[in-house]
C-alpha positions as CSV (number, residue, x, y, z in Angstrom):
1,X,-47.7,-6.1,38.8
2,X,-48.4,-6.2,42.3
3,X,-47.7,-10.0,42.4
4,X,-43.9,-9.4,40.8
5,X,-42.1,-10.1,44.2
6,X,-43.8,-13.6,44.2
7,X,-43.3,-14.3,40.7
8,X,-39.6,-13.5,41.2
9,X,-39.2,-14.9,44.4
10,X,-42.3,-17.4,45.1
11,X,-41.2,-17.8,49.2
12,X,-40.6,-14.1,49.6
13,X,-42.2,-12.4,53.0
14,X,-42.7,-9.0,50.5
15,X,-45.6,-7.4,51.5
16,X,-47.7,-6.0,48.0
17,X,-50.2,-3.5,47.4
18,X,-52.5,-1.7,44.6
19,X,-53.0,1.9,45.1
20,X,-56.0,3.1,43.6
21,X,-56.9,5.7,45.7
22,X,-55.6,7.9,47.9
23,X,-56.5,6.2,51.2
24,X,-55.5,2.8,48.9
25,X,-51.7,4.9,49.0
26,X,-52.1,5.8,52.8
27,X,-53.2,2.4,53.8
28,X,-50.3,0.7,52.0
29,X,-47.7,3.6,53.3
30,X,-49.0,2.6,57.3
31,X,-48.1,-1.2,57.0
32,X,-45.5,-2.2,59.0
33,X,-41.9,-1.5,57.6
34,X,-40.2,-4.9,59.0
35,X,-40.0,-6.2,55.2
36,X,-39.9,-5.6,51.8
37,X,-43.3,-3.6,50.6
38,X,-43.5,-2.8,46.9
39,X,-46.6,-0.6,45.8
40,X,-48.0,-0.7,42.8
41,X,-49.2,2.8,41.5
42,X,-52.9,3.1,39.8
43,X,-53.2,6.5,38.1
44,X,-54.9,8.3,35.3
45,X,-52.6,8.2,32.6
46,X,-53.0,12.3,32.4
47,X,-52.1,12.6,36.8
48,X,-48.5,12.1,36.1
49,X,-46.4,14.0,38.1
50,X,-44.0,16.3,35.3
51,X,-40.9,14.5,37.5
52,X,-41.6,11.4,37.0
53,X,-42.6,12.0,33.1
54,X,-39.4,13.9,32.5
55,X,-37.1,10.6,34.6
56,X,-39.0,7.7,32.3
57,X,-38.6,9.7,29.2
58,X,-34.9,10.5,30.3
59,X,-34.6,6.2,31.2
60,X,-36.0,5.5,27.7
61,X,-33.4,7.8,25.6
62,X,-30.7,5.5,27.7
63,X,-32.1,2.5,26.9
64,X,-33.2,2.7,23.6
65,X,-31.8,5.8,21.9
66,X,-32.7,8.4,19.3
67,X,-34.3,5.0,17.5
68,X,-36.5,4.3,20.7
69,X,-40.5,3.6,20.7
70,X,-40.1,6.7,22.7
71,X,-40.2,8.8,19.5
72,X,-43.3,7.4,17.7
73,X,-46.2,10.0,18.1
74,X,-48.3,9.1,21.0
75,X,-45.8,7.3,23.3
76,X,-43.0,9.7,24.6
77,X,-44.7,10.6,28.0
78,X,-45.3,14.6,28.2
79,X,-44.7,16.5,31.5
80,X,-47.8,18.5,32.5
């Protein structure tokens, strides 16, 4: 995912990062700000923030509706 700036946009000057690890995040959050930087966001599929599993769930209902993948058993992310 990282690479999606270049894929869209092969000439762009977007900087791209993986963040692993915490220092990976802190390292990637220090580079300059004089261009685009899109971070892509490593994480235990259990460290999700209860935010950000209530906003994707909330984005899948609008896209896809009571008849969504969401509701299969299994795939509706649940806030911890």
């Amino acid at each position: 995912m990282a690479d999606l700036p270049k894929v869209l946009c092969p000439e762009t000057t977007a900087r791209s990062f993986v963040a692993k690890t915490p220092d990976d995040l802190a390292s990637a959050l220090s580079a300059p700000n004089d261009k685009m930087i899109f971070i892509e966001s490593v994480m235990d599929p259990h460290d999700c923030p209860a935010p950000v599993a209530a906003s994707s769930n909330h984005g899948a209902e609008v896209d896809y509706g009571p008849r969504g993948p969401q509701h299969r058993d299994g795939v509706q992310l649940e806030a911890v």
